[in-house]
DSSP file (Angstrom, degrees, kcal/mol; ACC not computed):
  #  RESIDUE AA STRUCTURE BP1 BP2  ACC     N-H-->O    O-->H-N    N-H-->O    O-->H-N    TCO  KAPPA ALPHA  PHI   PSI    X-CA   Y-CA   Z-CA
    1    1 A X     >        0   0    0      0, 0.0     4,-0.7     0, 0.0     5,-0.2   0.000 360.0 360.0 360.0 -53.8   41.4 -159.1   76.8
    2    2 A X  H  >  +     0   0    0      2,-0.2     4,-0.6     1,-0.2     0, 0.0   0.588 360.0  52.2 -63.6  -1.8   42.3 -160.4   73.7
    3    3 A X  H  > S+     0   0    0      2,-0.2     4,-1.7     3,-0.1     5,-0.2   0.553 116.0  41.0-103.2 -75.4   38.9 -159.9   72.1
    4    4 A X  H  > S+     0   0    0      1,-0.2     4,-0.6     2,-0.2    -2,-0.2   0.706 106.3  57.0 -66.2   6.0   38.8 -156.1   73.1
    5    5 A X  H  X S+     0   0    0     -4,-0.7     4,-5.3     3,-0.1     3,-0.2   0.850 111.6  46.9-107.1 -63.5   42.1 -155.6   72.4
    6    6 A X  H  < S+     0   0    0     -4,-0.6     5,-0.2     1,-0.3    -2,-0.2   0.817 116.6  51.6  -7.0 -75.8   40.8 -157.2   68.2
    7    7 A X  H  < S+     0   0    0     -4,-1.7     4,-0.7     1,-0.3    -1,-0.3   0.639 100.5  48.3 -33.9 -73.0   38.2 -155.0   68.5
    8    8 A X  H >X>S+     0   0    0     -4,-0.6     4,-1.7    -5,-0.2     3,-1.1   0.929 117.0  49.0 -68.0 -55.7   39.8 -151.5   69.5
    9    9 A X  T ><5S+     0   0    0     -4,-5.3     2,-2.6     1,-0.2     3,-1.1  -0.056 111.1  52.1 -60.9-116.0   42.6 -152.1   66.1
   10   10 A X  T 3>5S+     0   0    0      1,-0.3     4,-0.5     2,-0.2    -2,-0.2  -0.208 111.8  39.7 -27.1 -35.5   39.8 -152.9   64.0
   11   11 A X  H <>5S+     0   0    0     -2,-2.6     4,-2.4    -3,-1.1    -1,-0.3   0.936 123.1  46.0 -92.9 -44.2   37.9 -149.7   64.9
   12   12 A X  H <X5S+     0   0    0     -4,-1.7     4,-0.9    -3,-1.1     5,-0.2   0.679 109.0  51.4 -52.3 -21.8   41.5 -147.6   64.8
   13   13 A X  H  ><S+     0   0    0     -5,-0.6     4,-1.7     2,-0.2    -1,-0.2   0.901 109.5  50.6 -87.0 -14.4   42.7 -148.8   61.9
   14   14 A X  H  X S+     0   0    0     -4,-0.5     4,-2.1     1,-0.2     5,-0.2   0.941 113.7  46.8 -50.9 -56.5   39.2 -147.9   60.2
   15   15 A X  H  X S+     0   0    0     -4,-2.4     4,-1.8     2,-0.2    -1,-0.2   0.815 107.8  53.7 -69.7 -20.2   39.5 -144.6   61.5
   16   16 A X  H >< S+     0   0    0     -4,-0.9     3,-0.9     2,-0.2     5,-0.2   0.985 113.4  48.7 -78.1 -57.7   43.5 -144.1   60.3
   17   17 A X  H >< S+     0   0    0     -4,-1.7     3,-1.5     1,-0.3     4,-0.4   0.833 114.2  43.8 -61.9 -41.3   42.1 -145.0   56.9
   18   18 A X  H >X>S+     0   0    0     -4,-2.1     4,-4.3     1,-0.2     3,-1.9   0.847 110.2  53.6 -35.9 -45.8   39.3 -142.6   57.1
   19   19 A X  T <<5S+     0   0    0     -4,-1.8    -1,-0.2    -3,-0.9    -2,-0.2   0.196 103.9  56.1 -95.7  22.3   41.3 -140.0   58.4
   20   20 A X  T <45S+     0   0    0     -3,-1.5    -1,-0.3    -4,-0.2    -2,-0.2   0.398 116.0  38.4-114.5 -16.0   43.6 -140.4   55.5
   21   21 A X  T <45S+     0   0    0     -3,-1.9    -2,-0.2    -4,-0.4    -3,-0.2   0.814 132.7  24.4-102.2 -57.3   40.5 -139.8   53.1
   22   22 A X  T  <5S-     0   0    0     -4,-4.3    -3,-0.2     2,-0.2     3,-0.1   0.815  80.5-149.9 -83.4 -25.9   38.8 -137.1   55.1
   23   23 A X      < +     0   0    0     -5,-0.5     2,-0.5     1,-0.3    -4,-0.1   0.944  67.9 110.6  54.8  55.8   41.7 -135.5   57.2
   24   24 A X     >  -     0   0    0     -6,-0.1     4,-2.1     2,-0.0    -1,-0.3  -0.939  53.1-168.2-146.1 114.6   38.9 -134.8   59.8
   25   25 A X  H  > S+     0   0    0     -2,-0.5     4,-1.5     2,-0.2     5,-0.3   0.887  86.8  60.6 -84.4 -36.1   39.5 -136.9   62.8
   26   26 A X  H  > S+     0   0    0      2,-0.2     4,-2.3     1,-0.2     3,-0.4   0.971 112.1  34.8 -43.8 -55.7   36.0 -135.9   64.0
   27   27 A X  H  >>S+     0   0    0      1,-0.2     4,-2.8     2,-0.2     5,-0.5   0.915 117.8  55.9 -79.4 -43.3   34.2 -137.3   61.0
   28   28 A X  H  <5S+     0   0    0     -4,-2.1    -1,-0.2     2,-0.2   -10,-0.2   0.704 109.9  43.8 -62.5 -16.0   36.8 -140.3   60.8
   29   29 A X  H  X5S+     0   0    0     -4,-1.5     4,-1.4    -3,-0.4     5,-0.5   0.794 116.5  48.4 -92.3 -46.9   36.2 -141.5   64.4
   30   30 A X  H  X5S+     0   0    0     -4,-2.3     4,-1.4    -5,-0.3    -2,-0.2   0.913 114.4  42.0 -81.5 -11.3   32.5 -141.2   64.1
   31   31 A X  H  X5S+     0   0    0     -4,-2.8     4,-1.7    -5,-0.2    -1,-0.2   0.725 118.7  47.3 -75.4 -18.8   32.1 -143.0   60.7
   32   32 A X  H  ><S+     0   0    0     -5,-0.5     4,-1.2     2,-0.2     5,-0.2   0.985 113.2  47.5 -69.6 -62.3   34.6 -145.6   62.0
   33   33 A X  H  < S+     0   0    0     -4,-1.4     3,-0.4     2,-0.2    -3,-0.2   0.900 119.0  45.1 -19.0 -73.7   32.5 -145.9   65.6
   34   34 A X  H >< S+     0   0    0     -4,-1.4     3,-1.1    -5,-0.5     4,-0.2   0.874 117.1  39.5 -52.6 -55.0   29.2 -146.1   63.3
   35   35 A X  H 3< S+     0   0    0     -4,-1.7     4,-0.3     1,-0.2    -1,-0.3   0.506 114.4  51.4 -84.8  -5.9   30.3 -148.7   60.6
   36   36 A X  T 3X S+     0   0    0     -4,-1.2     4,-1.3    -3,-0.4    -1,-0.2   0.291  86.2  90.5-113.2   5.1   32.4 -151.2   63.0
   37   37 A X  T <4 S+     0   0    0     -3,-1.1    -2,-0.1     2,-0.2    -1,-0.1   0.601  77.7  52.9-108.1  21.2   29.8 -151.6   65.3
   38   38 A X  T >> S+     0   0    0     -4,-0.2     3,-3.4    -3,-0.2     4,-1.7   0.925 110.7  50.0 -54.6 -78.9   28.0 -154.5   63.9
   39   39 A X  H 3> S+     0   0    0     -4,-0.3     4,-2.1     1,-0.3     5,-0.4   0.915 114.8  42.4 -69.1 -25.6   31.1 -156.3   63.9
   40   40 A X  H 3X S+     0   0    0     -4,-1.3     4,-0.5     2,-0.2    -1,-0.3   0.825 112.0  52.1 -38.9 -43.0   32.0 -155.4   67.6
   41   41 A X  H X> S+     0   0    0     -3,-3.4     3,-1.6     2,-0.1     4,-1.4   0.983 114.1  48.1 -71.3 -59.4   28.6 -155.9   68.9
   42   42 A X  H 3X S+     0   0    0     -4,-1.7     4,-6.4     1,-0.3     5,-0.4   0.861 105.9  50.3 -32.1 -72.2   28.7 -159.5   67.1
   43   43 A X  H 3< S+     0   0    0     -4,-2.1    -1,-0.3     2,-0.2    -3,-0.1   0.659 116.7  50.2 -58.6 -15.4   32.0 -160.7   68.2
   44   44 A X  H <X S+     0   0    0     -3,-1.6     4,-1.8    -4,-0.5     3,-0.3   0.939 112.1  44.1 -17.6 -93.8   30.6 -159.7   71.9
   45   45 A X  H  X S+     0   0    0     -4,-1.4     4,-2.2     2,-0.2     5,-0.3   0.740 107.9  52.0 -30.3 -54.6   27.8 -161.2   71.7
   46   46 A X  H  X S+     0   0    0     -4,-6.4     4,-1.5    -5,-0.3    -1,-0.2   0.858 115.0  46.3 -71.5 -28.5   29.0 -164.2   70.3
   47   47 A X  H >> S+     0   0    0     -5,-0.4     4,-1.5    -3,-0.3     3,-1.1   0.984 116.8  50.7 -75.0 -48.4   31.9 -164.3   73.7
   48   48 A X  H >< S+     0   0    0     -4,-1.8     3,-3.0     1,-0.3    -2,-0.2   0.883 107.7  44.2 -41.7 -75.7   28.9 -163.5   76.0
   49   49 A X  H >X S+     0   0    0     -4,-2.2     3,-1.0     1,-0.3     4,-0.5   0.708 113.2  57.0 -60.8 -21.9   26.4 -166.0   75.1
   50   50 A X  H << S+     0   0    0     -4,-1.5    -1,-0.3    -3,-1.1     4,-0.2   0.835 110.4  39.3 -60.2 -36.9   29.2 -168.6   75.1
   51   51 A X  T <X S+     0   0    0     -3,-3.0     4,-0.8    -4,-1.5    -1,-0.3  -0.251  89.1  96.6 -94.2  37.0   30.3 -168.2   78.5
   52   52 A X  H <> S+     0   0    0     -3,-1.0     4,-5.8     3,-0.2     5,-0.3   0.861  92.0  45.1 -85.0 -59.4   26.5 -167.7   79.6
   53   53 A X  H  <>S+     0   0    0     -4,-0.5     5,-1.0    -3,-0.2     4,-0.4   0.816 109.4  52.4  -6.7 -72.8   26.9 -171.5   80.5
   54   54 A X  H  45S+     0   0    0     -4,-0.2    -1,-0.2     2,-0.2    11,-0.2   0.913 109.6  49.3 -25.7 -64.9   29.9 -171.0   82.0
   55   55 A X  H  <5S+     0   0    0     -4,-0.8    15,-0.2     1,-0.3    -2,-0.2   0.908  95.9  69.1 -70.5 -50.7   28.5 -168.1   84.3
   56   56 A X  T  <5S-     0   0    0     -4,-5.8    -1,-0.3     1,-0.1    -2,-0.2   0.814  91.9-140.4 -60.5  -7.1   25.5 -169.9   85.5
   57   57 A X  T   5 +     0   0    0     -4,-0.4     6,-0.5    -5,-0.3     5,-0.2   0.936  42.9 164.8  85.5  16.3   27.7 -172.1   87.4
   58   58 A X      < +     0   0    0     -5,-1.0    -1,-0.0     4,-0.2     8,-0.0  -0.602  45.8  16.2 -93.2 166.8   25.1 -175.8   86.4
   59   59 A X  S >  S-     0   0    0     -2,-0.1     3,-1.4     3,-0.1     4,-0.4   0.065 106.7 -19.9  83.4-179.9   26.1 -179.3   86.8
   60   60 A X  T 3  S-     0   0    0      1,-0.2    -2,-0.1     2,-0.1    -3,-0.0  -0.469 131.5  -0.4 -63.7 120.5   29.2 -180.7   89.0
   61   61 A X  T 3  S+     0   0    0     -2,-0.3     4,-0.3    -4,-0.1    -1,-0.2   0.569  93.7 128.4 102.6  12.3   31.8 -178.9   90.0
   62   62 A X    X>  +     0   0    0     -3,-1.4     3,-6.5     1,-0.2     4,-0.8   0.999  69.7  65.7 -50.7 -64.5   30.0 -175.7   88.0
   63   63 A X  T 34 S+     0   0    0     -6,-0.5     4,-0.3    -4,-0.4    -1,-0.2   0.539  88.0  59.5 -29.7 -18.9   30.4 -173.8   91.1
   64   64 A X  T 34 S+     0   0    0      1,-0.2    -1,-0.3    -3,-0.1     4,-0.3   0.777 117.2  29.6 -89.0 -16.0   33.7 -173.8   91.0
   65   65 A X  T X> S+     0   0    0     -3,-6.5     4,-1.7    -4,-0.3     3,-0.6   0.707  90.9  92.4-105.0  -5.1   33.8 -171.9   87.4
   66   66 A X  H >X S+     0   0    0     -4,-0.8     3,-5.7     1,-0.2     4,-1.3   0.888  88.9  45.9 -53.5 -77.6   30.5 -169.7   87.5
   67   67 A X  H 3> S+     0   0    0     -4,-0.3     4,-1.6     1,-0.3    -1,-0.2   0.699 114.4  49.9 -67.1 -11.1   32.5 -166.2   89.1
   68   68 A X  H <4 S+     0   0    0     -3,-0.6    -1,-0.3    -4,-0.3    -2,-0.2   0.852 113.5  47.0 -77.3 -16.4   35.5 -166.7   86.4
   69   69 A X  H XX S+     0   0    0     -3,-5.7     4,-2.2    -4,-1.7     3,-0.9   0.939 114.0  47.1 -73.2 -54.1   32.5 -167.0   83.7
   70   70 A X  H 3X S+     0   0    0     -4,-1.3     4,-2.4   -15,-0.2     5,-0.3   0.966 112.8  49.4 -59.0 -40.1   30.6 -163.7   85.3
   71   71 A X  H 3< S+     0   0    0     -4,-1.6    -1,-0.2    -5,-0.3    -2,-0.1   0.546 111.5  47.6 -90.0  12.2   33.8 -161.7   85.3
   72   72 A X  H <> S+     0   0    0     -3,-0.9     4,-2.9   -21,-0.1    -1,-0.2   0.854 115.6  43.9 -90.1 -44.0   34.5 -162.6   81.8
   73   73 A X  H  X S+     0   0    0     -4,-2.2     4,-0.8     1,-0.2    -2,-0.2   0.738 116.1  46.1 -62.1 -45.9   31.1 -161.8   80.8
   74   74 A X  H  X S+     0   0    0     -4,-2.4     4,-0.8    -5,-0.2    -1,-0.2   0.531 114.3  51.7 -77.7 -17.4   31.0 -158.3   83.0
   75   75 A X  H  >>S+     0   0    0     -5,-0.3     4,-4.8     3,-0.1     5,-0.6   0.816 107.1  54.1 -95.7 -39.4   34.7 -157.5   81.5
   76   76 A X  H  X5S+     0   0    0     -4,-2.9     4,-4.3     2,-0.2    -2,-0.1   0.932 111.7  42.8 -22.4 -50.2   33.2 -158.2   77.7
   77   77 A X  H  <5S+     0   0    0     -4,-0.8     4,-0.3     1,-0.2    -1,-0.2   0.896 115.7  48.9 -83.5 -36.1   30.4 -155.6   78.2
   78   78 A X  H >X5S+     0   0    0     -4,-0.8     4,-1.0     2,-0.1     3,-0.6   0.923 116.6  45.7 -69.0 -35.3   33.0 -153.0   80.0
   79   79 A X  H >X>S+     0   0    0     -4,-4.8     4,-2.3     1,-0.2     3,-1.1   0.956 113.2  44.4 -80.6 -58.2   35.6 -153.5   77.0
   80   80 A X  H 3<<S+     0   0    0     -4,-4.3     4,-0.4    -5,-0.6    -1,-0.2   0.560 112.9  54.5 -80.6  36.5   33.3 -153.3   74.1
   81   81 A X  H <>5S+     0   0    0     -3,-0.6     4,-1.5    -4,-0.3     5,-0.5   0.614 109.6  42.0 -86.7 -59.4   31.7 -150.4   75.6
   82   82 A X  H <<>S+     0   0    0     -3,-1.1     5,-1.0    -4,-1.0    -2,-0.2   0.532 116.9  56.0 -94.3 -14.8   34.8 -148.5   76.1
   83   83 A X  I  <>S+     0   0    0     -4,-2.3     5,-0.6     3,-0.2    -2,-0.2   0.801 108.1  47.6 -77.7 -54.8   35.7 -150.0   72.2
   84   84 A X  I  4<S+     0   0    0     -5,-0.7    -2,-0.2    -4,-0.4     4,-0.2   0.905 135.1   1.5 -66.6 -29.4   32.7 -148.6   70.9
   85   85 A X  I  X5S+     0   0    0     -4,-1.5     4,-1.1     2,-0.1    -3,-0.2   0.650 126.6  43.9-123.5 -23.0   33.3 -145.1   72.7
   86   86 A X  I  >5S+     0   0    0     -5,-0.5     4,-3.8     3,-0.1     5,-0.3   0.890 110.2  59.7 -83.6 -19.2   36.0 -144.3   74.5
   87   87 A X  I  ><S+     0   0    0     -5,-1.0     4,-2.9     2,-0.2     3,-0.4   0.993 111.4  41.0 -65.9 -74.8   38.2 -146.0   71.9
   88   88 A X  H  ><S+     0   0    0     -5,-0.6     4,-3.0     1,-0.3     5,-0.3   0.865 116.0  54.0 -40.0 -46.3   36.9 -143.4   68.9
   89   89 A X  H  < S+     0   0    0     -4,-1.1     4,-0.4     1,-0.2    -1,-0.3   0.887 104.3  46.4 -73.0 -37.0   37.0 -140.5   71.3
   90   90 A X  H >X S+     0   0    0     -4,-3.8     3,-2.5    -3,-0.4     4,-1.5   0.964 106.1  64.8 -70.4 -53.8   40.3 -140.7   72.4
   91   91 A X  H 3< S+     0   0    0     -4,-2.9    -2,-0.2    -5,-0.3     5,-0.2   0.828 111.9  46.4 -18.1 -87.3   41.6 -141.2   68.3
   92   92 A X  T 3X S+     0   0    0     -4,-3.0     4,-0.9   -67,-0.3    -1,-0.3   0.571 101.2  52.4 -46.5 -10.6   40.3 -138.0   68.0
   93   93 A X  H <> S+     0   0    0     -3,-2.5     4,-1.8    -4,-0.4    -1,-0.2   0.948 120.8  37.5 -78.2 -60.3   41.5 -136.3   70.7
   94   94 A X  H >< S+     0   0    0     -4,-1.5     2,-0.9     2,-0.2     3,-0.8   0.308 116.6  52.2 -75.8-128.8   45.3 -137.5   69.5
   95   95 A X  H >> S+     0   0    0      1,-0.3     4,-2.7     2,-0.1     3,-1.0  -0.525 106.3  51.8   7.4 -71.9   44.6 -137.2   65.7
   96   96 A X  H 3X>S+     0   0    0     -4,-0.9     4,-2.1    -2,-0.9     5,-0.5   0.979 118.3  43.9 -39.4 -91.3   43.3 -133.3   66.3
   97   97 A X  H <<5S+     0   0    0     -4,-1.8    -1,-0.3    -3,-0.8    -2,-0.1   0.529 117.2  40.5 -66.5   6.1   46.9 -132.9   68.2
   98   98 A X  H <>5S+     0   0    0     -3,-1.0     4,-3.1     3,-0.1    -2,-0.3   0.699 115.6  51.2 -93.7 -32.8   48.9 -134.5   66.0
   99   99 A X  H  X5S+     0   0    0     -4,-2.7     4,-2.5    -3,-0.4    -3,-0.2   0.904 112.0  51.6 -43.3 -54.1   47.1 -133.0   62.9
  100  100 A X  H  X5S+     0   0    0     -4,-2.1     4,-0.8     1,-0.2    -1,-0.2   0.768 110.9  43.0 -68.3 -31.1   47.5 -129.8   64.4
  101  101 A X  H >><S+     0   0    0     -5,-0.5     4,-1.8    -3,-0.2     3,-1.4   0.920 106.5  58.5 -77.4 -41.0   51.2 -130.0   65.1
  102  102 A X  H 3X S+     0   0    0     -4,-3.1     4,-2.2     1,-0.2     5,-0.2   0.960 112.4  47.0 -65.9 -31.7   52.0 -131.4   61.9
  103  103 A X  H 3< S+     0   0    0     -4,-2.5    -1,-0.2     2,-0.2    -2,-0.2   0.537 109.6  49.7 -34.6 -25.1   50.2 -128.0   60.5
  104  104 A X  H <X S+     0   0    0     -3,-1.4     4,-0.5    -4,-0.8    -2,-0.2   0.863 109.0  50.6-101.6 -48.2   51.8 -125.9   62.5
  105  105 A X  H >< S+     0   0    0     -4,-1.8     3,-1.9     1,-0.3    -2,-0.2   0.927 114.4  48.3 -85.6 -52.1   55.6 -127.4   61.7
  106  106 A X  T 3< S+     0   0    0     -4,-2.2    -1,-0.3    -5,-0.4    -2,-0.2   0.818 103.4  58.2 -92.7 -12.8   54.8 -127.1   58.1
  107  107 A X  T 34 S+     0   0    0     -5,-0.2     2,-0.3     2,-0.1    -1,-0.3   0.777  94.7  76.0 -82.0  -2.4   53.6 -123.7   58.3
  108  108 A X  S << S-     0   0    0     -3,-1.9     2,-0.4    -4,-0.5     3,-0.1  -0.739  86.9-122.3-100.3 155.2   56.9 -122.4   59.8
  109  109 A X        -     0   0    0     -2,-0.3     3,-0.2     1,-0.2     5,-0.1  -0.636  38.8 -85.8 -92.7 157.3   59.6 -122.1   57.4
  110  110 A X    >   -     0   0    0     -2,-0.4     3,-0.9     1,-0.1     2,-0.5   0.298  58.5 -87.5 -22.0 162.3   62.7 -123.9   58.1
  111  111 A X  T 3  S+     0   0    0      1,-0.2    -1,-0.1     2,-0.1    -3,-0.0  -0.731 113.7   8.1-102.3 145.6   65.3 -121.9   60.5
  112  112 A X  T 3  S+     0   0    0     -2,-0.5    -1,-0.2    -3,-0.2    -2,-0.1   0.845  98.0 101.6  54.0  31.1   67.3 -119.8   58.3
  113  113 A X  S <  S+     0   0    0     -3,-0.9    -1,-0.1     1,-0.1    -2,-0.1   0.328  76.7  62.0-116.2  24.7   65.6 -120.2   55.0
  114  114 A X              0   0    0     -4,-0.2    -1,-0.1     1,-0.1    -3,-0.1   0.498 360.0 360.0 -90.8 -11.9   63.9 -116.9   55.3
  115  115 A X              0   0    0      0, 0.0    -1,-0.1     0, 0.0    -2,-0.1   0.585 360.0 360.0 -99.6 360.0   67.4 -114.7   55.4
């Protein structure tokens, strides 16, 4: 959890700082998506192949840790999965409605500074 949790700020705060440069939430989630997913894959990878051990369960008293090693390893692959895409896609989805509201508020004038 705590590893996908890293992940997902690292790839939102990328994108806030993009979307402070480009003010396109589209183009800031997918250059944030693109350019953070080195380090994403890595720090993955790097939990996977550590608990690989784990997961096969070899030596005494393995059995007893193998299925917390596979479901660490099967939650890895579901989080940075959902880091690499779902994470971006939903930014844009709220960005694009808060962008749009904060447009909208500052195209109406104030109440009663028209009279």
């Amino acid at each position: 959890m705590g590893v996908a949790t890293a992940n997902s700020v690292l790839v939102v705060t990328f994108a806030n700082e993009l979307l402070e440069r480009y003010q396109d939430p589209y183009r800031a989630a997918l250059e944030a998506g693109y350019v953070r997913i080195r380090p994403v894959l890595m720090t993955a990878l790097a939990m996977i192949i550590g608990m690989v051990p784990m997961a096969l369960g070899l030596g005494e008293g393995g059995e007893q840790n193998a299925p917390l090693g596979r479901a660490v390893i099967g939650g890895l692959i579901f989080a940075t999965t959902a880091t690499l895409f779902f994470v971006p896609a939903v930014f844009m989805l709220v960005s694009k409605i808060t962008h749009s509201e904060k447009s909208e508020s500052s195209a109406e004038p104030a109440f009663g500074a028209g009279a």
